[in-house]
N, CA and C atoms of all chains as a GROMACS GRO file, in nm:
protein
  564
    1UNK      N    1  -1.261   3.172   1.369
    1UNK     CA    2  -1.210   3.044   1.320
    1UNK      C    3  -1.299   2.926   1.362
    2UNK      N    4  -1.448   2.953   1.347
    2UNK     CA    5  -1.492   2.858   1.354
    2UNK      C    6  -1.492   2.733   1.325
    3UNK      N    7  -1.419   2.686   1.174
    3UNK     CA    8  -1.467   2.607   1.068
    3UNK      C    9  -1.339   2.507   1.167
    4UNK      N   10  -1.222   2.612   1.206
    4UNK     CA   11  -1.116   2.512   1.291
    4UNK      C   12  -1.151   2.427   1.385
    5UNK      N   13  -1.219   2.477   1.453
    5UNK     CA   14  -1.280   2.415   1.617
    5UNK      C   15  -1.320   2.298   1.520
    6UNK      N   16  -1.434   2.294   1.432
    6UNK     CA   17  -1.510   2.160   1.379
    6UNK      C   18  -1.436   2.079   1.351
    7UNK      N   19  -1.300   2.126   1.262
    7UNK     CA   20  -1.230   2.064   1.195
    7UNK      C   21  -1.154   1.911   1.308
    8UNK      N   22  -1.125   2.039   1.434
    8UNK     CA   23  -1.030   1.914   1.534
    8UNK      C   24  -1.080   1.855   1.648
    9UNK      N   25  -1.249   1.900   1.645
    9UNK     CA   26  -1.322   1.822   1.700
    9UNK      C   27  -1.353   1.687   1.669
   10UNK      N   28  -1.378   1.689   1.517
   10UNK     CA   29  -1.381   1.604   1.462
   10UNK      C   30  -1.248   1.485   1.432
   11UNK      N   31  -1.141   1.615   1.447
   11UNK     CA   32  -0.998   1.456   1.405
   11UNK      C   33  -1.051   1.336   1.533
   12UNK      N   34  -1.036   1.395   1.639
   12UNK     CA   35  -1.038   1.348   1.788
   12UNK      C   36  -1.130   1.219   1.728
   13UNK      N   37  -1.286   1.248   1.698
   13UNK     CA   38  -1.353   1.111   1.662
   13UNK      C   39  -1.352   1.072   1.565
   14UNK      N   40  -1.228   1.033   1.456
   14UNK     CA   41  -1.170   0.979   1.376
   14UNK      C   42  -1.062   0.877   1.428
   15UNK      N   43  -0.996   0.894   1.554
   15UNK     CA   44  -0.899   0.866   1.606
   15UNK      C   45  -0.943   0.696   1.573
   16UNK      N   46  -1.041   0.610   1.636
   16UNK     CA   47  -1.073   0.457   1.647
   16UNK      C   48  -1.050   0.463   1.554
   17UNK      N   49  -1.140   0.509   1.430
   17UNK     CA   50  -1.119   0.421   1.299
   17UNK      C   51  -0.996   0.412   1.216
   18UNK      N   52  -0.932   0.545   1.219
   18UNK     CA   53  -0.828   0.553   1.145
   18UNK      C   54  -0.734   0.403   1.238
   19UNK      N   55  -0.700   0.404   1.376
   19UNK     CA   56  -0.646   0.334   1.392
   19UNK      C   57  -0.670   0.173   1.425
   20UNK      N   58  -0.778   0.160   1.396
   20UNK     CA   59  -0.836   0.039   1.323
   20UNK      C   60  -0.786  -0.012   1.216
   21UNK      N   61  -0.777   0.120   1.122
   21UNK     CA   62  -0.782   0.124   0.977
   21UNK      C   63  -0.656   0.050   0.950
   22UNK      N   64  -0.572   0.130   1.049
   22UNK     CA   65  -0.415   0.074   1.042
   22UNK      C   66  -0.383  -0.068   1.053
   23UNK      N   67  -0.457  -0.115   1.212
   23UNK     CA   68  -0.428  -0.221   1.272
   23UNK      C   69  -0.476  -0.381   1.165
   24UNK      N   70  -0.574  -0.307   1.110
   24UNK     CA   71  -0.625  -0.419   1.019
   24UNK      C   72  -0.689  -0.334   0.890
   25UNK      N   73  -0.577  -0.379   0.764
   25UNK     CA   74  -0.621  -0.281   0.642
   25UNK      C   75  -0.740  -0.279   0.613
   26UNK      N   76  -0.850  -0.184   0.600
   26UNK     CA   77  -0.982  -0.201   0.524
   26UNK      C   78  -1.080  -0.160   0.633
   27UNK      N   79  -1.044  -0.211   0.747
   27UNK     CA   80  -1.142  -0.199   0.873
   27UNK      C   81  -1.202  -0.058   0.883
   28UNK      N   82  -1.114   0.016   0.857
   28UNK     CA   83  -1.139   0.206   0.899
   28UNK      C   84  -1.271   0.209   0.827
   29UNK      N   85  -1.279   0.196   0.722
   29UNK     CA   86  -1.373   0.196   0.562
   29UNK      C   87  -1.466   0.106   0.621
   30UNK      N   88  -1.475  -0.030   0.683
   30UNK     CA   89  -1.564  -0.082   0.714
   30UNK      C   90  -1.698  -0.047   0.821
   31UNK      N   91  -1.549   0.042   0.895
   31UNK     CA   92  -1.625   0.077   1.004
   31UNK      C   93  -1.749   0.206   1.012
   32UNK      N   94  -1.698   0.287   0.868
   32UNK     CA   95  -1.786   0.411   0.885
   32UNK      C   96  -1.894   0.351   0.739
   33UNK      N   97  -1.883   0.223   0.710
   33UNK     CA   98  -2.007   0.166   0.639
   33UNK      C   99  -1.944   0.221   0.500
   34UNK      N  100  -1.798   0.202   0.479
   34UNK     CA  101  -1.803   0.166   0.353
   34UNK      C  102  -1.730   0.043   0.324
   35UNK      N  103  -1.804  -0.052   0.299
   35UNK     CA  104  -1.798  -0.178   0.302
   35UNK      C  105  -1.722  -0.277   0.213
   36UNK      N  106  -1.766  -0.196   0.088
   36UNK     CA  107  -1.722  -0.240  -0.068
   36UNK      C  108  -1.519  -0.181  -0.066
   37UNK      N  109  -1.527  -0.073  -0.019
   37UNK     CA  110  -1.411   0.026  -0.011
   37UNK      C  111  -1.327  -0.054   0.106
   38UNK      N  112  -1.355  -0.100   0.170
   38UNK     CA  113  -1.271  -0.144   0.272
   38UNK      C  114  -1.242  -0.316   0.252
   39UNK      N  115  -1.330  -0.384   0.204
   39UNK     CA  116  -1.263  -0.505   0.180
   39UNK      C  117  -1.180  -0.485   0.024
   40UNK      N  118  -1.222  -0.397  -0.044
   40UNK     CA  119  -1.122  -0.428  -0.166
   40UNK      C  120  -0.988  -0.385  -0.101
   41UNK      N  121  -1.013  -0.234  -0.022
   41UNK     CA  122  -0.844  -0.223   0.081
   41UNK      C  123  -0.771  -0.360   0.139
   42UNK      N  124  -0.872  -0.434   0.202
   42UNK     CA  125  -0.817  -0.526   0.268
   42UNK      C  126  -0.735  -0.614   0.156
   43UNK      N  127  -0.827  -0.642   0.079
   43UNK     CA  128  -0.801  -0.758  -0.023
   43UNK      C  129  -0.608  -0.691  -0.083
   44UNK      N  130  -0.653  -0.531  -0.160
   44UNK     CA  131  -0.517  -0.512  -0.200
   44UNK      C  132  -0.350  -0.520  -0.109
   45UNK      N  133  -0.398  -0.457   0.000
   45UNK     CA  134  -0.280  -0.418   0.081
   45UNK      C  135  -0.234  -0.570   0.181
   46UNK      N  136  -0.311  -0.648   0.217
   46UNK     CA  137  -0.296  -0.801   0.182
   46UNK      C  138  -0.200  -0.915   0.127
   47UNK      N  139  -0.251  -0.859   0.002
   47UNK     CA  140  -0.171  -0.947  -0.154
   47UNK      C  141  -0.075  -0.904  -0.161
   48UNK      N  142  -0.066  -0.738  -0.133
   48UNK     CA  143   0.088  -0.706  -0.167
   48UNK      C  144   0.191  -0.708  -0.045
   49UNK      N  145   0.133  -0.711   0.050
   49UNK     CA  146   0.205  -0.784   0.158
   49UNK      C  147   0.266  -0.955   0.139
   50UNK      N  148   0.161  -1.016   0.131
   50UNK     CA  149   0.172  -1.168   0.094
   50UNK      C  150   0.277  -1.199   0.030
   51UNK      N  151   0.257  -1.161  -0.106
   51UNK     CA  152   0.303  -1.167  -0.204
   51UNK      C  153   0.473  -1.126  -0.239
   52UNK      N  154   0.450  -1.005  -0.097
   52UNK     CA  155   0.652  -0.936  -0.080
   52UNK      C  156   0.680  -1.042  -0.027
   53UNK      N  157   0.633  -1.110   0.105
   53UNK     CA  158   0.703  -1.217   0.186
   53UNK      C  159   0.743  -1.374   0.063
   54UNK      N  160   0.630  -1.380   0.034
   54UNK     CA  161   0.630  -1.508  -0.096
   54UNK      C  162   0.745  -1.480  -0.220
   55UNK      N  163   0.782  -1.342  -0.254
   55UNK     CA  164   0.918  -1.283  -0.323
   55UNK      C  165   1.027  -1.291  -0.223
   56UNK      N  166   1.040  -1.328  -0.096
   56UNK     CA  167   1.167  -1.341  -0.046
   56UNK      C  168   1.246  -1.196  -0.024
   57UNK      N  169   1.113  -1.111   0.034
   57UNK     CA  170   1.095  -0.980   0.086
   57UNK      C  171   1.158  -0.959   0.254
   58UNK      N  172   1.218  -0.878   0.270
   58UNK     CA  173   1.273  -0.860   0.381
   58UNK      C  174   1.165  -0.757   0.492
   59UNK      N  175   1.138  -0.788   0.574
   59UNK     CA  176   1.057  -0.693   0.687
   59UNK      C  177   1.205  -0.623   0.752
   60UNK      N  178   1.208  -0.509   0.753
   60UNK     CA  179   1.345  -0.412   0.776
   60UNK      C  180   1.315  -0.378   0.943
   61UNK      N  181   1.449  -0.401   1.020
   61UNK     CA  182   1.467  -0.385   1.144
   61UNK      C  183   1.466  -0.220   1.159
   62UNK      N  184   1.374  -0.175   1.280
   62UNK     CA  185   1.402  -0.035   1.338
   62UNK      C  186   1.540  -0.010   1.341
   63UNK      N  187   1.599  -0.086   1.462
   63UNK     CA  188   1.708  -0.034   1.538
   63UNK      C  189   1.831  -0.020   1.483
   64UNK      N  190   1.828   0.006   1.339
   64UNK     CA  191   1.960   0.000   1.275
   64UNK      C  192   2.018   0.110   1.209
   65UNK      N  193   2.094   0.154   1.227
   65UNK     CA  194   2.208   0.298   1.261
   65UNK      C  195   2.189   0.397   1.060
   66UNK      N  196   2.133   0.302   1.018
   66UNK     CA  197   2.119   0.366   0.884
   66UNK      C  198   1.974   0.395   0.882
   67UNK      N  199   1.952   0.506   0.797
   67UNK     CA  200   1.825   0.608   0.777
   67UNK      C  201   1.699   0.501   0.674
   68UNK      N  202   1.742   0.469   0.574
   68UNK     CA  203   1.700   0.420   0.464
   68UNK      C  204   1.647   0.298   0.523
   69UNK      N  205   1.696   0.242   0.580
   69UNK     CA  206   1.693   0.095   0.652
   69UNK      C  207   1.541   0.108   0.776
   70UNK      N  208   1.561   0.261   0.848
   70UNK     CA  209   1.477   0.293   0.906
   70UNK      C  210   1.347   0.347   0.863
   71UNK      N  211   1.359   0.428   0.741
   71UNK     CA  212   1.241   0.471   0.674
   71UNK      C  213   1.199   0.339   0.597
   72UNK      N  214   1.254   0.237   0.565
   72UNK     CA  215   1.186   0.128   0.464
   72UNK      C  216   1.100   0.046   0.594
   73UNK      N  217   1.174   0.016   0.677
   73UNK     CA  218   1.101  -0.052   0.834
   73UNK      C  219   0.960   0.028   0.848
   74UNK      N  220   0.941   0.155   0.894
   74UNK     CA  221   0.843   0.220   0.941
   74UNK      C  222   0.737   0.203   0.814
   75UNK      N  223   0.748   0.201   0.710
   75UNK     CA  224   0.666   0.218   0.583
   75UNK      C  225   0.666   0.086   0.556
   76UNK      N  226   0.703  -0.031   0.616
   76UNK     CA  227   0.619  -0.178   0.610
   76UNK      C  228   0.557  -0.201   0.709
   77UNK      N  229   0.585  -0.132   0.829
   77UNK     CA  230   0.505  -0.112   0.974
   77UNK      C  231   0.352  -0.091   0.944
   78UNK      N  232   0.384   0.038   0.793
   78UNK     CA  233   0.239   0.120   0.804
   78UNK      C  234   0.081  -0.037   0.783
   79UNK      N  235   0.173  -0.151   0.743
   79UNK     CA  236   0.065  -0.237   0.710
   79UNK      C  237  -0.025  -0.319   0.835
   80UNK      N  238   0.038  -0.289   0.947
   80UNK     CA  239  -0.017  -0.312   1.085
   80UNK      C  240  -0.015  -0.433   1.136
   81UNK      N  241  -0.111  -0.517   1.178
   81UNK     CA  242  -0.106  -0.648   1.254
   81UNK      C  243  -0.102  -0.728   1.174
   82UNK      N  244  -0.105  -0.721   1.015
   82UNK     CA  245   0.026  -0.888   0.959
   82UNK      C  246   0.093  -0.824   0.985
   83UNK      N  247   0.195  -0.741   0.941
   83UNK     CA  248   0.336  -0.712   0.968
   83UNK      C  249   0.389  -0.746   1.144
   84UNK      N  250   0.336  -0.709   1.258
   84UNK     CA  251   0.338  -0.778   1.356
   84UNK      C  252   0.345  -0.963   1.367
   85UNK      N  253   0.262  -0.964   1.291
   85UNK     CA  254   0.201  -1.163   1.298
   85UNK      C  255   0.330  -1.178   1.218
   86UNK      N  256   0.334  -1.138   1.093
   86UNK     CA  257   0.480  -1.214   1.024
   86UNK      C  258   0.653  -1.216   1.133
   87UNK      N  259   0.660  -1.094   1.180
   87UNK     CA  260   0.734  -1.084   1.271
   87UNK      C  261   0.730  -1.201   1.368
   88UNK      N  262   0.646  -1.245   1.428
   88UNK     CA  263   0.604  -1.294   1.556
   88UNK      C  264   0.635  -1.448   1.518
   89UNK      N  265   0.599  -1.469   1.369
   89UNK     CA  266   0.641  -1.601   1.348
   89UNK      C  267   0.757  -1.633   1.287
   90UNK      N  268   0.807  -1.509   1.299
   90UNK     CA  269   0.988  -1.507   1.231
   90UNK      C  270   1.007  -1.557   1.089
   91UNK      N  271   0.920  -1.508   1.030
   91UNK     CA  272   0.909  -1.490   0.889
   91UNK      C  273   0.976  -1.334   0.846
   92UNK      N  274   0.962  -1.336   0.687
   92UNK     CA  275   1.050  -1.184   0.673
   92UNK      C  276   1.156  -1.160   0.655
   93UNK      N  277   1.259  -1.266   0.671
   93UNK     CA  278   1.392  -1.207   0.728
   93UNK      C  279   1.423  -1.233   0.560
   94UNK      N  280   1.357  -1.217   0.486
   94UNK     CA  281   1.466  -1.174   0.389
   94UNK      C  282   1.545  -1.282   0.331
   95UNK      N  283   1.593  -1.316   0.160
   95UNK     CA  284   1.697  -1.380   0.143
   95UNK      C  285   1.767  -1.285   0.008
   96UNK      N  286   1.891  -1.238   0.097
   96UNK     CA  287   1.942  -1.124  -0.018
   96UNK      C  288   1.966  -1.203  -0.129
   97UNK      N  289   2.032  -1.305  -0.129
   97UNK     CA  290   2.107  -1.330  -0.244
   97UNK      C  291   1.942  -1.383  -0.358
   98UNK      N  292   1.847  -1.410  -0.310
   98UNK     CA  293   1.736  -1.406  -0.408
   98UNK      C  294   1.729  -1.318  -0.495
   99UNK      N  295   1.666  -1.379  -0.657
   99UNK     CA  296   1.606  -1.265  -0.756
   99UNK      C  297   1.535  -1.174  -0.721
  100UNK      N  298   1.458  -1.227  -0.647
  100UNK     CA  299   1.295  -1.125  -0.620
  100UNK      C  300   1.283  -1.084  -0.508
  101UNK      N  301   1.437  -1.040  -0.416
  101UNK     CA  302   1.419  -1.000  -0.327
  101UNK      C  303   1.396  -0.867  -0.343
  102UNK      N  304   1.469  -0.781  -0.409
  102UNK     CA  305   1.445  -0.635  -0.436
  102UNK      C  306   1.298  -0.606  -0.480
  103UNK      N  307   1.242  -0.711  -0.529
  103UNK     CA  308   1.060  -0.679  -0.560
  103UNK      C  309   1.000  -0.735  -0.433
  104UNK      N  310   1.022  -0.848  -0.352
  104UNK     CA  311   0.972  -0.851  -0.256
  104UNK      C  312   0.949  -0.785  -0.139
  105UNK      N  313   1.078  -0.670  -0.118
  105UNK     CA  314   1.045  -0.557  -0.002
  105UNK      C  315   0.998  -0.466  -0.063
  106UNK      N  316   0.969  -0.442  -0.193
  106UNK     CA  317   0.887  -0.306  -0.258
  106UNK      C  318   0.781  -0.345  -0.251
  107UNK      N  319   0.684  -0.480  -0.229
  107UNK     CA  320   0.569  -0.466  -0.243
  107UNK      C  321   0.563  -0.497  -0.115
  108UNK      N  322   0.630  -0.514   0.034
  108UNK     CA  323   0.600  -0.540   0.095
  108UNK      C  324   0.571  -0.356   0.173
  109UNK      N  325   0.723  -0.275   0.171
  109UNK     CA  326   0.713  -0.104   0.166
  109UNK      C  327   0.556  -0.041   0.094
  110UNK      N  328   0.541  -0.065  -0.027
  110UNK     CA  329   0.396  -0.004  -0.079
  110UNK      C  330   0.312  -0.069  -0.041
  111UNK      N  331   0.317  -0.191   0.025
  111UNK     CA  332   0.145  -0.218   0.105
  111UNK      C  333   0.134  -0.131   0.240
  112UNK      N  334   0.258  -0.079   0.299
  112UNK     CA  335   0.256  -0.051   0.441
  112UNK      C  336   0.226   0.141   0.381
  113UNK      N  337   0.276   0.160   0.276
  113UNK     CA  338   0.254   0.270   0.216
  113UNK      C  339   0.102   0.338   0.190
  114UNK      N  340   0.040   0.196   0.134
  114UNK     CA  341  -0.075   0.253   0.048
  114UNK      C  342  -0.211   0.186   0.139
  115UNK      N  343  -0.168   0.154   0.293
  115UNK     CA  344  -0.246   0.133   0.398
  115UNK      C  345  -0.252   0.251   0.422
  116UNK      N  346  -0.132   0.339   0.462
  116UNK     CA  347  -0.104   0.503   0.502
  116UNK      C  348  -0.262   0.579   0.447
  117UNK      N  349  -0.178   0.549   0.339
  117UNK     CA  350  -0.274   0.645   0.259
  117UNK      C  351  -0.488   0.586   0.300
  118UNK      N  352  -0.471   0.466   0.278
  118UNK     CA  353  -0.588   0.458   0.317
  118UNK      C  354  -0.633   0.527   0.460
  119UNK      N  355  -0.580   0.468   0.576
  119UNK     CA  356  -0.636   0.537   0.710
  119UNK      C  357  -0.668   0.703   0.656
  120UNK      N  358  -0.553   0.758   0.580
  120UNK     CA  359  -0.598   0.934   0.551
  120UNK      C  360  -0.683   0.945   0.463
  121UNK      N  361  -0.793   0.879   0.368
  121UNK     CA  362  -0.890   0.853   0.307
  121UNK      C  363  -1.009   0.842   0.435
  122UNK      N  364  -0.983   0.752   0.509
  122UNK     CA  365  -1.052   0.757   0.641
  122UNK      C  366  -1.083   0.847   0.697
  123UNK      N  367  -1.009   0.892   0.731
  123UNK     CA  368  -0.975   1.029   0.803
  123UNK      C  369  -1.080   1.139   0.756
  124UNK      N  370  -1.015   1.146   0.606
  124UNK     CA  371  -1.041   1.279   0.533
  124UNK      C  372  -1.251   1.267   0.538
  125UNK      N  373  -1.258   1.122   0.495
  125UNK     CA  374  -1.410   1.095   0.514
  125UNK      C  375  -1.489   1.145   0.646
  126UNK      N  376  -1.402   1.095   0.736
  126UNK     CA  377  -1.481   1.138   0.868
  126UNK      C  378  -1.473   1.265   0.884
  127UNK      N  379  -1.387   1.362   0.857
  127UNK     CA  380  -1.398   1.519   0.888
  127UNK      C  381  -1.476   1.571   0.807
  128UNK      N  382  -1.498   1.514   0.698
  128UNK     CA  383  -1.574   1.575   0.573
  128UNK      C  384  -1.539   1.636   0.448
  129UNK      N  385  -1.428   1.618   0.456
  129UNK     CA  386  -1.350   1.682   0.302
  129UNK      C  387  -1.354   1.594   0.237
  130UNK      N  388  -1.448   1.436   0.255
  130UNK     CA  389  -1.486   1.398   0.133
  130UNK      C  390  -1.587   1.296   0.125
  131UNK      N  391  -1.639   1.238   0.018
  131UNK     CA  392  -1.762   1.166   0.024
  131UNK      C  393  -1.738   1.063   0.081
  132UNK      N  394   0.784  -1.770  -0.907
  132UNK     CA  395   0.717  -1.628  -0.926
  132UNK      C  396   0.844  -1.556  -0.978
  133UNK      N  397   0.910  -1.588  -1.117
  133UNK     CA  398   1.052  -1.492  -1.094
  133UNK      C  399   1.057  -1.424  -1.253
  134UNK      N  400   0.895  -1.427  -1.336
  134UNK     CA  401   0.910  -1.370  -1.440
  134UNK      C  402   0.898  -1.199  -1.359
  135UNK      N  403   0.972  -1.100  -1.409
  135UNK     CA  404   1.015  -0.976  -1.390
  135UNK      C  405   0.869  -0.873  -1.484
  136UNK      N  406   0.860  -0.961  -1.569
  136UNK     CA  407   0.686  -0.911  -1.626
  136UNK      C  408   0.600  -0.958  -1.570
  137UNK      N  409   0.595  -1.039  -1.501
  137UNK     CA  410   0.460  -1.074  -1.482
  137UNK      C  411   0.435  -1.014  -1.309
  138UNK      N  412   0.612  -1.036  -1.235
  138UNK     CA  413   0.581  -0.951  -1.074
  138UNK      C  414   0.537  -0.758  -1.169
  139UNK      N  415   0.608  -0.746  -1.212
  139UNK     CA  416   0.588  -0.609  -1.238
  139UNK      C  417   0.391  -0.568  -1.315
  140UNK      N  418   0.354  -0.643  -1.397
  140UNK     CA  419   0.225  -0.662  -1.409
  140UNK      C  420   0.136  -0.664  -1.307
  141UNK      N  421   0.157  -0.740  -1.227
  141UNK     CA  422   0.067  -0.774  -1.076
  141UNK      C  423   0.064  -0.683  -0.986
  142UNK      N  424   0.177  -0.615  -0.979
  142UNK     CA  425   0.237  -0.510  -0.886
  142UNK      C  426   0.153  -0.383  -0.931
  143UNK      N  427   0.141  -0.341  -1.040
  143UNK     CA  428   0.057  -0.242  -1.122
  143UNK      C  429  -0.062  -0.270  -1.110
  144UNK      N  430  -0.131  -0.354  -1.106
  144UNK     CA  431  -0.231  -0.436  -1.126
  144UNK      C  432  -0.301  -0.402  -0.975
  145UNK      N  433  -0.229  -0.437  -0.885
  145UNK     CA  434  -0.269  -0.375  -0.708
  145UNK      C  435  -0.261  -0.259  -0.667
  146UNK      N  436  -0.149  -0.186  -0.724
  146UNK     CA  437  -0.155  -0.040  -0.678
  146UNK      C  438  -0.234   0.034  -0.747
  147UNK      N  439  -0.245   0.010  -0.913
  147UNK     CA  440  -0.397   0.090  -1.003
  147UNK      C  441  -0.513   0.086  -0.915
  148UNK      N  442  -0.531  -0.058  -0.841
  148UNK     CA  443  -0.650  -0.100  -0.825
  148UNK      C  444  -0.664   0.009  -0.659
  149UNK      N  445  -0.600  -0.002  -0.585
  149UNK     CA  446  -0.570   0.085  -0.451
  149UNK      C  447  -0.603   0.237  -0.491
  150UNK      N  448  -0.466   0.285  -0.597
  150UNK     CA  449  -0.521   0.408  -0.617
  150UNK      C  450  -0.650   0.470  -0.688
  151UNK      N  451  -0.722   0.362  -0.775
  151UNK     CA  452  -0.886   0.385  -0.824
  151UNK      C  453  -0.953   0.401  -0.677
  152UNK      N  454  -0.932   0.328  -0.609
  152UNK     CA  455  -1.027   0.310  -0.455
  152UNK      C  456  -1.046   0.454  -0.432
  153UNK      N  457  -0.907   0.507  -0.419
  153UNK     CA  458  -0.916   0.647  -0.306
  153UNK      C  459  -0.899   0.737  -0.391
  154UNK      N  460  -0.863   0.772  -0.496
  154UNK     CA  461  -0.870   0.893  -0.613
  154UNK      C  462  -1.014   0.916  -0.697
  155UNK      N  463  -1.085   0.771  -0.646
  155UNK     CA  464  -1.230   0.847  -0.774
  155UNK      C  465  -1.346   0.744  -0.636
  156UNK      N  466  -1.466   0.822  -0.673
  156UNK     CA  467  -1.586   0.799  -0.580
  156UNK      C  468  -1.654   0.662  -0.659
  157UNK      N  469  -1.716   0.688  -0.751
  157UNK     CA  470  -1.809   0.610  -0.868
  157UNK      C  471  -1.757   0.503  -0.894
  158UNK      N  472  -1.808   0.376  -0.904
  158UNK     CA  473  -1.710   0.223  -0.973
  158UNK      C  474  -1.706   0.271  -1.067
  159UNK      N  475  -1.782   0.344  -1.176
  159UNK     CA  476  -1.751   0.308  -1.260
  159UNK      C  477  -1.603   0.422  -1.339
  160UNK      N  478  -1.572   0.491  -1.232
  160UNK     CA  479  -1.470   0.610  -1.241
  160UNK      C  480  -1.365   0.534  -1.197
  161UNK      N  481  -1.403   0.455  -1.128
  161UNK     CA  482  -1.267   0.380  -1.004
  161UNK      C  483  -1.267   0.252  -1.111
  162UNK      N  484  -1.330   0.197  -1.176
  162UNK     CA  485  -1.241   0.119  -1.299
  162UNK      C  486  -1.194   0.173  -1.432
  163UNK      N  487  -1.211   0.295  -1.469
  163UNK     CA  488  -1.194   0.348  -1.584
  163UNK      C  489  -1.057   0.400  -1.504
  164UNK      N  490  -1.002   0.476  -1.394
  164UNK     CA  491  -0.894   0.504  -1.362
  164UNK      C  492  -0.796   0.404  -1.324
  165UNK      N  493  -0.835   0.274  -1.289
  165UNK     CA  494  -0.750   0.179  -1.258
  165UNK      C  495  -0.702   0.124  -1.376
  166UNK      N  496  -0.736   0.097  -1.475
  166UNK     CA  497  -0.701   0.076  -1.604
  166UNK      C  498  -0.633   0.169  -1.666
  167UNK      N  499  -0.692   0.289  -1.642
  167UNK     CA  500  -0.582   0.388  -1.709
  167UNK      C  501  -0.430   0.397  -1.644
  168UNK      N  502  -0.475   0.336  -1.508
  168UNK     CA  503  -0.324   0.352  -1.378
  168UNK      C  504  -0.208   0.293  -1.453
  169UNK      N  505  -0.305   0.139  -1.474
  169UNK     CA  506  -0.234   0.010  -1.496
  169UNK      C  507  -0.177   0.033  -1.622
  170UNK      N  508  -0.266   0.055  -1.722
  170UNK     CA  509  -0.145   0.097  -1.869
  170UNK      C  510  -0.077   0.214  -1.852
  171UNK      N  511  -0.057   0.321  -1.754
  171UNK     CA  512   0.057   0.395  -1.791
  171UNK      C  513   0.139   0.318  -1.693
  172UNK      N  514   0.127   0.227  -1.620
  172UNK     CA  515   0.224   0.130  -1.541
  172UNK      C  516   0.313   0.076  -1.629
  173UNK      N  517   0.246  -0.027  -1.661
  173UNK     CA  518   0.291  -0.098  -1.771
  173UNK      C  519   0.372  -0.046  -1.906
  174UNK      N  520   0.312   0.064  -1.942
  174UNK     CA  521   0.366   0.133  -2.061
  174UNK      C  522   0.499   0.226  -2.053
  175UNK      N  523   0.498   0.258  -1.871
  175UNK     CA  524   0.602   0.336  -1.860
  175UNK      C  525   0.750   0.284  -1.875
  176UNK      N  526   0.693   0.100  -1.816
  176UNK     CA  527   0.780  -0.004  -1.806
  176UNK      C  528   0.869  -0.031  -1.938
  177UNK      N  529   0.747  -0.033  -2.018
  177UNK     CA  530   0.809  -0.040  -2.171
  177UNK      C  531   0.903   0.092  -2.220
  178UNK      N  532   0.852   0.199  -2.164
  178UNK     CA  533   0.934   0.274  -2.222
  178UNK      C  534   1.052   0.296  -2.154
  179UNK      N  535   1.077   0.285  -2.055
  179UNK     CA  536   1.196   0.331  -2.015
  179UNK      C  537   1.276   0.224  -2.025
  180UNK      N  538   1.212   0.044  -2.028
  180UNK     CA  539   1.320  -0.056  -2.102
  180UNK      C  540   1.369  -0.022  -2.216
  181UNK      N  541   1.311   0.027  -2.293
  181UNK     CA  542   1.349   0.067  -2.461
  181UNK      C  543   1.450   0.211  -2.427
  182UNK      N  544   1.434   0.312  -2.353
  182UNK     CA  545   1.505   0.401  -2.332
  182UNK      C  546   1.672   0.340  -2.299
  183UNK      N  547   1.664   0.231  -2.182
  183UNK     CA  548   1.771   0.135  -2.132
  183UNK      C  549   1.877   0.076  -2.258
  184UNK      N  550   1.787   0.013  -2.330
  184UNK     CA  551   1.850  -0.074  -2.434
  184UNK      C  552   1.988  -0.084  -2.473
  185UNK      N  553   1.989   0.070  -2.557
  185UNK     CA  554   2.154   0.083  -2.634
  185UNK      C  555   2.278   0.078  -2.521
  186UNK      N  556   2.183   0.107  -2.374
  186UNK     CA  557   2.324   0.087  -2.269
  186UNK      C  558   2.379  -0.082  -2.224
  187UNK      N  559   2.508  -0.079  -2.232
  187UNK     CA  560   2.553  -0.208  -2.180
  187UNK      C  561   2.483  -0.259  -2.042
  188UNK      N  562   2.470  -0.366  -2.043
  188UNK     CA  563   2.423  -0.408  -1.934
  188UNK      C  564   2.557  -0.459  -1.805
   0.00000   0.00000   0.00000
């Protein structure tokens, strides 16, 4: 099982970037010199962050006794240090009775979503399963 | 910001553009798929409003 050993030698020095990648969308991509790939990340996952809070998007509390409430929290988490900074300045909280609140936590959930997915684009680059 | 076409346009518009990034290598693959993203976005929108229709609201 050779090809294994390489495989999780390699996660190990993936570890910075991917969590770079997280902490600030695009960075992971920046960091292994793809440049073009990582600011358009930045640029998208960004806007659709922005743009949930500017819809009157709710940032969803951990500590709350329902599942849904907890999986929508962790998957706006995935967008990293704005989601911290918006927190910090007590922004987020949401205004239910708004139109565009139900679109404002979906694009705020799919930016923290489709950061995910980027760091594992990262990832997958640095081990080598892809260009 | 409270036309429901135009958040839903934009919204398609970012995630086509995200998923061209990481599904195709080539720009010029990663704009031919983001466009294709974005109109079955958009188109799916249409169809399943028109599917909606005959039901009471």
């Amino acid at each position: 099982m050779p090809a294994k050993d390489v495989s999780s030698e390699f996660s190990f020095a993936a570890i910075p970037a991917c969590l770079s990648g997280w902490l600030v969308p695009g960075l992971g991509h920046f960091m292994i010199g793809k440049r073009n790939r990582g600011i358009i990340s930045f640029a998208v996952v960004v806007a659709l962050f922005t743009l949930g809070i500017q819809l009157e998007g709710e940032l969803f509390e951990l500590d709350t006794g329902e599942l849904l409430t907890l999986l929508a929290g962790l998957a706006e988490m995935g967008v990293g240090l704005p989601y911290f900074i918006i927190k910090m300045m007590k922004l987020g909280g949401g205004t239910v009775t708004s139109v565009t609140y139900e679109y404002g936590y979906t694009f705020c959930i799919v930016a923290g979503l489709l950061n995910m997915l980027i760091v594992l684009d990262v990832y997958d680059i640095l081990v080598g399963r892809k260009d | 910001m409270t036309s429901h076409f135009l958040i839903l346009s934009v919204f398609a518009l970012l995630v086509s553009i995200g998923f061209a990034l990481l599904m195709r290598e080539k720009p010029r693959d990663q704009v031919r798929f983001a466009l294709f993203s974005f109109a079955c976005f958009v188109g799916s929108a249409f169809l399943i409003g028109w599917l909606m229709y005959p039901f009471p609201s």
